[in-house]
C-alpha positions as CSV (number, residue, x, y, z in Angstrom):
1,X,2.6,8.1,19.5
2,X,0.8,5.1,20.8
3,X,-1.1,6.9,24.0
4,X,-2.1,9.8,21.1
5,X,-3.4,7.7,18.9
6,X,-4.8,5.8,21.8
7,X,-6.6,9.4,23.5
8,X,-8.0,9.6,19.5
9,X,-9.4,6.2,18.9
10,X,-11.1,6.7,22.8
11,X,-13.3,9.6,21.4
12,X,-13.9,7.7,18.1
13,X,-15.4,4.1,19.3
14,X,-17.7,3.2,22.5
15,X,-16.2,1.9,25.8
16,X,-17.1,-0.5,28.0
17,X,-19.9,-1.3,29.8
18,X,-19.7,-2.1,33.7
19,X,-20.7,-4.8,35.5
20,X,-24.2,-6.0,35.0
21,X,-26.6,-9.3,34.6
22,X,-28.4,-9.6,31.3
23,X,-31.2,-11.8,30.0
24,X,-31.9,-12.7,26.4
25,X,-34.4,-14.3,25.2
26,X,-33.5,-16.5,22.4
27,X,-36.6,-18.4,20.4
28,X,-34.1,-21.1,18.4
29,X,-30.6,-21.5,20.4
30,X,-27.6,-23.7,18.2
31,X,-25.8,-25.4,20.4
32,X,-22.6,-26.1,18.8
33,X,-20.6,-28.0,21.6
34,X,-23.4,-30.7,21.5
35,X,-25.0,-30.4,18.3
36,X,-28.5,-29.3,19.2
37,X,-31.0,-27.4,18.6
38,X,-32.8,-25.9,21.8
39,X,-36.1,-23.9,22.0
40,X,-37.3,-20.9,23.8
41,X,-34.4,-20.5,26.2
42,X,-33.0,-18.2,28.5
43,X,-29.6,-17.3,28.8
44,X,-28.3,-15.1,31.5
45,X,-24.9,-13.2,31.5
46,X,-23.1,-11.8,34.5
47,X,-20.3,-9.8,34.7
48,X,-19.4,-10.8,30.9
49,X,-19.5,-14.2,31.1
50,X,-22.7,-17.0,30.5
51,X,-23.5,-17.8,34.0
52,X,-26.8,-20.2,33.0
53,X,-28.9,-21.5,29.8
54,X,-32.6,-22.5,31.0
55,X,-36.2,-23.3,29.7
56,X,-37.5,-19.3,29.6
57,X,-40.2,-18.9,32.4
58,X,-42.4,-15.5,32.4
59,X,-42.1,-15.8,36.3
60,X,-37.9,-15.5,36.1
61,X,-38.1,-12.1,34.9
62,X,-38.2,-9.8,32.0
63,X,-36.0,-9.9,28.6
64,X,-33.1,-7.6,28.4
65,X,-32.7,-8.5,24.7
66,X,-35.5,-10.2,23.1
67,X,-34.4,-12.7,20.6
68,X,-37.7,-14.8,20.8
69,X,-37.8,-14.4,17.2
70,X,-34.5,-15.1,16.4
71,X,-32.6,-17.8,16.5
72,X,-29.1,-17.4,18.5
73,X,-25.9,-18.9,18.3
74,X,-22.5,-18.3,20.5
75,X,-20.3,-15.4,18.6
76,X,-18.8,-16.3,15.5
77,X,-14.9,-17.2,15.7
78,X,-12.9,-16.1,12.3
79,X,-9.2,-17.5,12.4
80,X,-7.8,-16.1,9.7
81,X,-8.0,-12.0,9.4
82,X,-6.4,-8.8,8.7
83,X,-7.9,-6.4,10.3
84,X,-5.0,-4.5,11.6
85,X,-3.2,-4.1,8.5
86,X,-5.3,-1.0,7.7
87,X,-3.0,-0.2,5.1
88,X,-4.6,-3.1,3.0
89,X,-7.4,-1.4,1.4
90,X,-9.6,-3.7,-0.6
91,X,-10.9,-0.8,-2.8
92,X,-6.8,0.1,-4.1
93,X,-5.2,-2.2,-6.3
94,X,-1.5,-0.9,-5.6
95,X,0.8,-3.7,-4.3
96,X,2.8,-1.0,-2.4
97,X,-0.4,0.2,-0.4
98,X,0.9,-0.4,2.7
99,X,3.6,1.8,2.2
100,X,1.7,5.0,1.5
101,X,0.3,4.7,4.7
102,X,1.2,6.3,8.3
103,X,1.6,3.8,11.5
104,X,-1.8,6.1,12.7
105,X,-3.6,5.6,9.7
106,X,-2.8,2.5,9.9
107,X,-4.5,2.1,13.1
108,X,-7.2,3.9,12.4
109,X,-7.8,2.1,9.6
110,X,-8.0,-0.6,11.5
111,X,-10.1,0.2,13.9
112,X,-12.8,0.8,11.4
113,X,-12.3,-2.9,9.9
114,X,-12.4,-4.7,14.1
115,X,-16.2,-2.3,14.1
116,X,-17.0,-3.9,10.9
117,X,-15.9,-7.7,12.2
118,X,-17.2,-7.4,15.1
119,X,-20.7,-5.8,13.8
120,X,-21.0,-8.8,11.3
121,X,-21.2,-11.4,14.1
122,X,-17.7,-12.3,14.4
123,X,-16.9,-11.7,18.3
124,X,-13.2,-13.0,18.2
125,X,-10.8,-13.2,15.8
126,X,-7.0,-14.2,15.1
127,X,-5.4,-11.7,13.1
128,X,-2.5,-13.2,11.2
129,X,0.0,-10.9,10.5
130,X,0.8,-7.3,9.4
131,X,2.9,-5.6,7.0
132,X,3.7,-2.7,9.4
133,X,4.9,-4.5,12.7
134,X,3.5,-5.0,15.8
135,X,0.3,-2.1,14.9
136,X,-1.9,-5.3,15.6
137,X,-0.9,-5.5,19.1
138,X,-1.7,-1.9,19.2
139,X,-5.2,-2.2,17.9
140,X,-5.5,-5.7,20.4
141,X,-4.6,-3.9,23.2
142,X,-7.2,-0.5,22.3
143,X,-9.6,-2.9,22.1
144,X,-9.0,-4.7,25.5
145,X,-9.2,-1.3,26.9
146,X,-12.4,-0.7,25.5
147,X,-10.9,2.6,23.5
148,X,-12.0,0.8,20.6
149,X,-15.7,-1.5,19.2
150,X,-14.0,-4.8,18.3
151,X,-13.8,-8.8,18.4
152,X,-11.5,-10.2,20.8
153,X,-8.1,-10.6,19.2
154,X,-5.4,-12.8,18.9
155,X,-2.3,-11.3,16.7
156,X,0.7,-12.3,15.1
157,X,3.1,-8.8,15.4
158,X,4.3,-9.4,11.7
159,X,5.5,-12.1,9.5
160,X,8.5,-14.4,9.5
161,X,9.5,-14.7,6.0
162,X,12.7,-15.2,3.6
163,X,14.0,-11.7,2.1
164,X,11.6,-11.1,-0.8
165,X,9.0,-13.8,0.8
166,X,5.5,-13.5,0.3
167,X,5.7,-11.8,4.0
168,X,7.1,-8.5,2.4
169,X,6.0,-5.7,0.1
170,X,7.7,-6.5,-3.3
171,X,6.4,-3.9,-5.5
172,X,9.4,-1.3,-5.5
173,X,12.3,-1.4,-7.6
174,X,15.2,-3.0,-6.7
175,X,17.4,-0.2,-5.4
176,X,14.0,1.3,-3.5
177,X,14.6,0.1,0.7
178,X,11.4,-1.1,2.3
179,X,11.4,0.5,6.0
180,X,12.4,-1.8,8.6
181,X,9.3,-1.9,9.9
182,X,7.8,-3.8,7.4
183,X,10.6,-6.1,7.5
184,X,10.8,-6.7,11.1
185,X,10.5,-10.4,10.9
186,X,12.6,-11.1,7.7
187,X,15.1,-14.2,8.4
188,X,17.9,-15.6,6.5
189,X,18.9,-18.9,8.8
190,X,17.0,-21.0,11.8
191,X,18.9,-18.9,14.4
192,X,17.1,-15.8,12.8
193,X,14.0,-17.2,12.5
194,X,14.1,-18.6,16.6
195,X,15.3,-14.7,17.5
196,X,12.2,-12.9,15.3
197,X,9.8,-15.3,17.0
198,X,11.4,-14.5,20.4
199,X,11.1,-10.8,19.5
200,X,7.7,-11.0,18.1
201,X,6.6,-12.8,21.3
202,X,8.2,-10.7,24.0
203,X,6.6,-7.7,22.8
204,X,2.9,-9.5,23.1
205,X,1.8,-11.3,20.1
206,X,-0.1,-14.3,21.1
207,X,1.5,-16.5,18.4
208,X,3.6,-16.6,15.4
209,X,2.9,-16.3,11.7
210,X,5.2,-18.4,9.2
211,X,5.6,-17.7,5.6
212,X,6.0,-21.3,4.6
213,X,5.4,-21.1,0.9
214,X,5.3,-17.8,-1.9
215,X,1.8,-16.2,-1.8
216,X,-1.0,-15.4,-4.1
217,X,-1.1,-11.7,-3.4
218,X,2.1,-10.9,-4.1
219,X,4.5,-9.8,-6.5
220,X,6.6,-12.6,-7.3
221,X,7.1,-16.0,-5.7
222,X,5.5,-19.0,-6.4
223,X,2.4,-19.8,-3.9
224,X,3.3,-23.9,-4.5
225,X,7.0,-23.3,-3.6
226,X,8.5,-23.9,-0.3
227,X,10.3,-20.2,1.1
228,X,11.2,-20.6,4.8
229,X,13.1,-24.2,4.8
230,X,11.8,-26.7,7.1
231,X,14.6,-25.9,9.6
232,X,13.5,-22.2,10.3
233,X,10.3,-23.5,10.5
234,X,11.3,-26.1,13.4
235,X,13.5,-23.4,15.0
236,X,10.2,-20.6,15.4
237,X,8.4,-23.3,16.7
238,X,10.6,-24.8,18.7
239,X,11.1,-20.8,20.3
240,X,7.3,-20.1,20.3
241,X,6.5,-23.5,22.5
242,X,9.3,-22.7,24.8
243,X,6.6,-19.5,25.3
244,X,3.8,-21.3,25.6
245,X,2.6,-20.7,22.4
246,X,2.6,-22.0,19.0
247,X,3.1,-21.1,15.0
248,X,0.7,-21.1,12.2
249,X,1.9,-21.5,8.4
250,X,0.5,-19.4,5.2
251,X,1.2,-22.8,3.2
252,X,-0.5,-23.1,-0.2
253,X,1.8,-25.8,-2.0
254,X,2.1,-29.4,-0.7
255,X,5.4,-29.7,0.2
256,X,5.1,-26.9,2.6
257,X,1.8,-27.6,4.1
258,X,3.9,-31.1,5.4
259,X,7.3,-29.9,6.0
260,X,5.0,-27.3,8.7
261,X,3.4,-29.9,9.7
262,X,6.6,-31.8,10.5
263,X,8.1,-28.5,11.6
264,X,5.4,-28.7,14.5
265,X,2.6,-25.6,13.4
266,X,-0.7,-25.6,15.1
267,X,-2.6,-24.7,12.0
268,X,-2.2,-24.4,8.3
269,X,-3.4,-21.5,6.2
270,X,-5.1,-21.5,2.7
271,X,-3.5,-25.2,2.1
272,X,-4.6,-25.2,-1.7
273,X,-2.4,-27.8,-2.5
274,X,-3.4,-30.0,-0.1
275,X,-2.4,-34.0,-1.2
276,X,-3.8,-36.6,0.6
277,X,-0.7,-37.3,1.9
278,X,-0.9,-33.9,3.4
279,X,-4.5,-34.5,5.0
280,X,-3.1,-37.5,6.8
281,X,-0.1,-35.8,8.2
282,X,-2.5,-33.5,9.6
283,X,-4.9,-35.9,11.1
284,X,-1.5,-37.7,12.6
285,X,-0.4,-34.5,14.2
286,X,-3.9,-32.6,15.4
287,X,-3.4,-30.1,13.0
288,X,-6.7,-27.4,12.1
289,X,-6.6,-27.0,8.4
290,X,-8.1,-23.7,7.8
291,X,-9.1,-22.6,4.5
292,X,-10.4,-19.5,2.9
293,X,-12.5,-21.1,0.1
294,X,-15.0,-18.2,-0.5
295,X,-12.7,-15.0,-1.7
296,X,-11.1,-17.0,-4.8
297,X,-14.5,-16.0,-6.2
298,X,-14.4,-12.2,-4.4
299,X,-10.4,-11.8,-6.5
300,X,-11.9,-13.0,-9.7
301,X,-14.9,-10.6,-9.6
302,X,-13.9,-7.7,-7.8
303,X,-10.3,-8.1,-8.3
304,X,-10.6,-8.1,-12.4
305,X,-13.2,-5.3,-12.3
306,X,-10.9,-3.0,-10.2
307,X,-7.7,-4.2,-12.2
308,X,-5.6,-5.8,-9.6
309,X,-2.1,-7.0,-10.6
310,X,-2.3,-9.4,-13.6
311,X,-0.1,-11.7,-11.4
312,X,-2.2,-11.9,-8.7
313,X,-5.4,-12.7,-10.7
314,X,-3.9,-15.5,-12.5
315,X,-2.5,-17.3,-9.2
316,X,-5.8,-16.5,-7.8
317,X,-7.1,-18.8,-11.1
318,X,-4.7,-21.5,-10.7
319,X,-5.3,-21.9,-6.7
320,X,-9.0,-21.4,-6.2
321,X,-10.4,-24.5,-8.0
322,X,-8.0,-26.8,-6.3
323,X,-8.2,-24.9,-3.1
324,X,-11.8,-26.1,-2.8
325,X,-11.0,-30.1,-4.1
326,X,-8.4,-30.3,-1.4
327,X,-11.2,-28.6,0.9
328,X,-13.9,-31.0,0.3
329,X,-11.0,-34.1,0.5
330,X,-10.3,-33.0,4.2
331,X,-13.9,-33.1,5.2
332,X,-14.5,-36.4,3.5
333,X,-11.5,-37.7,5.0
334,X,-12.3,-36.1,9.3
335,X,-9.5,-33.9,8.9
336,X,-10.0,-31.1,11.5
337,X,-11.1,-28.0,10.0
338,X,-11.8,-24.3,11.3
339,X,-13.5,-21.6,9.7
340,X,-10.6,-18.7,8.7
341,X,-11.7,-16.0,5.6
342,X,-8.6,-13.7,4.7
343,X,-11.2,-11.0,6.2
344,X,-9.0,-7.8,4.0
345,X,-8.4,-9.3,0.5
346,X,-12.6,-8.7,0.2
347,X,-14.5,-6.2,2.2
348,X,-14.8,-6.6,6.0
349,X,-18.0,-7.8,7.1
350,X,-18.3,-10.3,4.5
351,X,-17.3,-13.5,6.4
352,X,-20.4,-15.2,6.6
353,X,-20.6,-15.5,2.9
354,X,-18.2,-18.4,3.5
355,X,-20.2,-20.8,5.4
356,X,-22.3,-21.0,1.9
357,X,-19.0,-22.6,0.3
358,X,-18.1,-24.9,3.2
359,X,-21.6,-26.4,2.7
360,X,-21.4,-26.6,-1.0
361,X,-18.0,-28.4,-0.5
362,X,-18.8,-31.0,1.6
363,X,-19.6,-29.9,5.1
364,X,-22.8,-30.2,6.9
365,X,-24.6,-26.8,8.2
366,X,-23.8,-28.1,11.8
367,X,-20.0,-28.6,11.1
368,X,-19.8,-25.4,8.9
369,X,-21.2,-23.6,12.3
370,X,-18.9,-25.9,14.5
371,X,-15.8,-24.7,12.7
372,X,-16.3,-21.3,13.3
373,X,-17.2,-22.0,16.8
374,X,-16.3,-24.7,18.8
375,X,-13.7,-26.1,16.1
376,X,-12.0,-22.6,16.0
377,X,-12.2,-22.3,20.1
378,X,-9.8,-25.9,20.4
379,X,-7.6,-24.2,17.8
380,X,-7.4,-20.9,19.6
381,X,-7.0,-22.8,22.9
382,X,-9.8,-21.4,24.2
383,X,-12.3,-24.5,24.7
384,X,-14.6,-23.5,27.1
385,X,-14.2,-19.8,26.8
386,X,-15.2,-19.2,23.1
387,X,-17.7,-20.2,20.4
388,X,-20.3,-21.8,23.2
389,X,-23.1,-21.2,25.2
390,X,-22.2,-23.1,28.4
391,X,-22.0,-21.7,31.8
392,X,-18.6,-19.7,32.3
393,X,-17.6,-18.6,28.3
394,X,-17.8,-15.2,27.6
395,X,-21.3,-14.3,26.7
396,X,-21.0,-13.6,23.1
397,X,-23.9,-14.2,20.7
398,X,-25.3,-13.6,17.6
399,X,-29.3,-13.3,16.4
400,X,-30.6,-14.0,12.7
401,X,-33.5,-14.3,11.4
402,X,-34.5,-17.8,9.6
403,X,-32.7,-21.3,10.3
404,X,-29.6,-21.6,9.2
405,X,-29.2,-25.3,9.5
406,X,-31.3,-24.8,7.1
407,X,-30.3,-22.2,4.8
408,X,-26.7,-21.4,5.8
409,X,-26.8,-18.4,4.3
410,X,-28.5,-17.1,6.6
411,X,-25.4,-16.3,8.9
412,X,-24.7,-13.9,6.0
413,X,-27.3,-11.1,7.6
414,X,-26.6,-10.5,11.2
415,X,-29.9,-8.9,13.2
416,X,-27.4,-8.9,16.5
417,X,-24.5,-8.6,18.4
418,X,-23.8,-9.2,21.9
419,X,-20.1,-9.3,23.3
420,X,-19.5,-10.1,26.8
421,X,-23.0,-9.3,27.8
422,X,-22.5,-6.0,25.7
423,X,-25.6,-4.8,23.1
424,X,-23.2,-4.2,20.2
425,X,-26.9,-3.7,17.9
C-alpha cells in the first residue's frame, strides 16, 4: 500500500532538485541568532545548505533569486502541527471524521496540507500526533524522498493516551469499536505506556506525544484534568530518552502541565492553565512552553458559524482567555517559549496570523520571530541547522514585503519560499 500510494503522491508533487549553488539577493536580512538587522546581503547556498552571508558586490556575480526588495528571514519553524492527520478536515464539523477516511486519503490529504505549510513560509515543522497511526511517518518519509512539496518534518506516530483520552475518537456509541489503528497508543499502566513509546519509536517517529490532560476538541474529558498519571508519564519518558529522544505533553490544566514537567517532557503544549508555579517549574527544568494563542479566536468564529460540537465551543470559551494571561505571564516572567499553531483546527497556511497575538501578548517582534526560529531550532535539537542564516544550516528562507519588526503582520503574506536552496515560489 505504502510504495502505491507512494508511486501516486510522486506524479502529484515536485521532486527534488540536484546539487547546485544559488545566490539571493536579500535587501533587509533578520538575523534571529543575533538579533540584527543586516542590509543588502548576499547569501550563497550550496548543495542545500548556507555556505556564506556577505555585503552583496555586483562584481561576485548575478542574483539567482532577487530579494533586493524584500526583506528575508531563515524558514519559519512551526512546532505544533497536524498536517498528517488528513482526516482532520477543518471545513467538517463531525467528531468522527477521521474515521470516514481511508489510510490513502489520509495521506493524500495530507500531502496537500505539508504544500500548504510549506508554501506559507513554514520550512519545518513538528507534527504532533495522528489519529490513524504512524501515516505521519509515511508522509515524513515521501517528503524526504522528494515524492512529495513539504516542510521538513518531525512526527509523533500517534498518541499515548488513557482509554477514552483526549488521544482517541470519542464520538461513537458505546458498543461501536474504534479500529486499532486509531488506538495504537492507548495505555492503561506505566509498563504500557514505556512499551507504546518503544513501539512508536522503533518504527521511526522522532519523538513521543503524551496526552497529559482531557482536550478541547473532544468529546468528553475535561481539558484541566490530569488523564495519563504522572507515572506513565515518567515511564514514556524514561523509554523515549533511553532512544535518544524525548516526550512532549498536550497539557492544558495546571496540574498536568507540572506533573509533565516532573515527569521529564521537553515541551508543553497549549498550557492554558499555566500557574505561576507552573512557569517556574518550567524555567527550573529548560522546558519550551509552546502555545497556540491565535485559533481560540479561529474556533469561536469559524467554529460557531460551521456548527462545531457545542462542547467543543464552550471549552474553546473557557480556555482561550486564560490561555493568553498564562501566555503573556511566561514572557514577563523569561520562561522559554516557541512558536507552535495547532496548524489543522483552522486552515493550513494560516500560521503566521499568530505572530500578531504573541506581540499583542507581551512579546517583542524580535522574540515573536526568535520563537519560531531559533527558539523552536533549541527545542527541536536542531541549533545550528534550523531557523538561521549562518554558514552550514539548511538554506531555508522566506521573502516579504514590508518590515515586520515593524508590523508583525507582515509574516502573514509570504512573497517566497526557498527550502534547501530550492525555489518553492
Amino acid at each position: 500500500m505504502r510504495n502505491i500510494l507512494a508511486g501516486t503522491l510522486a506524479l502529484l508533487m515536485a521532486g527534488t532538485a540536484g546539487a547546485q549553488t544559488v545566490d539571493v539577493h536579500a535587501g533587509r536580512l533578520i538575523d534571529p541568532q543575533n538579533a540584527k538587522v543586516l542590509t543588502d546581503q548576499r547569501i550563497r547556498i550550496v548543495d542545500g545548505k548556507i555556505a556564506a552571508v556577505s555585503v552583496w558586490r555586483d562584481a561576485d556575480g548575478p542574483a539567482a533569486v532577487d530579494w533586493s526588495g524584500e526583506t528575508v528571514l531563515p524558514g519559519l519553524i512551526d512546532l505544533h502541527t497536524h498536517l498528517a492527520d488528513g482526516a482532520i478536515d477543518v471545513t467538517e464539523s463531525d467528531p468522527a471524521a477521521p474515521l470516514k477516511h481511508s489510510e490513502a486519503d489520509t495521506i493524500l490529504k495530507g500531502a496537500v496540507a505539508a504544500r500548504m505549510e510549506l508554501r506559507s513560509g513554514f520550512t519545518t515543522v513538528r507534527d504532533v500526533g495522528v489519529y490513524r497511526g504512524l501515516t505521519d511517518i509515511a508522509l515524513r518519509d515521501a517528503i524526504n524522498a522528494g515524492e512529495v512539496e513539504g516542510p521538513r518534518m518531525f512526527v509523533a506516530g500517534g498518541y499515548i493516551t488513557v482509554p477514552g483520552g483526549g488521544g482517541e475518537i470519542n464520538a461513537l456509541a458505546a458498543d461501536v469499536l474504534v479500529p486499532e489503528a486509531f488506538r495504537m497508543g492507548e495505555v492503561h499502566n506505566p509498563a504500557e505506556a514505556r512499551d507504546r513509546a518503544r513501539f512508536f519509536l522503533d518504527r521511526g517517529a522522532d519523538f513521543i506525544k503524551l496526552i497529559a490532560t482531557g482536550a478541547v476538541l473532544a468529546i468528553g474529558g475535561i481539558p484541566g484534568a490530569l488523564e495519563l498519571s504522572p507515572e506513565e508519564m515518567k515511564a514514556a519518558c524514561d523509554e523515549a530518552k533511553e532512544h535518544g529522544s524525548y516526550c512532549i505533553a498536550h497539557a492544558h490544566g495546571a496540574e498536568g502541565i507540572k506533573a509533565a514537567i516532573r515527569a521529564g517532557v521537553r515541551t508543553i503544549e497549549h498550557a492554558s492553565y499555566l500557574d505561576a508555579e507552573g512557569i517556574a517549574l518550567a524555567k527550573a527544568n529548560g522546558v519550551w512552553l509552546d502555545m497556540d494563542i491565535y485559533n481560540g479566536d479561529w474556533i469561536n468564529d469559524v467554529g460557531v458559524k460551521q456548527g462545531w460540537p457545542a462542547e467543543y465551543l464552550r471549552k474553546n470559551v473557557e480556555t482561550t482567555d486564560v490561555q493568553r494571561r498564562g501566555f503573556a505571564a511566561a514572557v514577563k516572567a523569561g520562561a522559554r517559549m516557541t512558536f507552535g499553531t495547532d496548524a489543522g483546527v483552522y486552515m493550513y497556511g494560516l500560521g503566521g496570523r499568530q505572530f500578531a497575538y504573541m506581540v499583542r501578548y507581551g512579546m517583542t517582534p524580535m522574540q515573536a520571530i526568535q520563537a519560531a526560529t531559533t527558539e523552536a531550532a533549541r527545542a527541536l535539537r536542531l541549533e545550528g541547522k534550523v531557523g538561521t542564516i549562518a554558514p552550514g544550516a539548511y538554506g531555508d528562507l522566506i521573502a516579504v514585503k514590508g518590515d515586520p519588526l515593524g508590523d508583525i503582520r507582515a509574516l502573514e503574506q509570504v512573497d517566497g519560499v526557498v527550502k534547501e536552496g530550492r525555489v518553492i515560489h
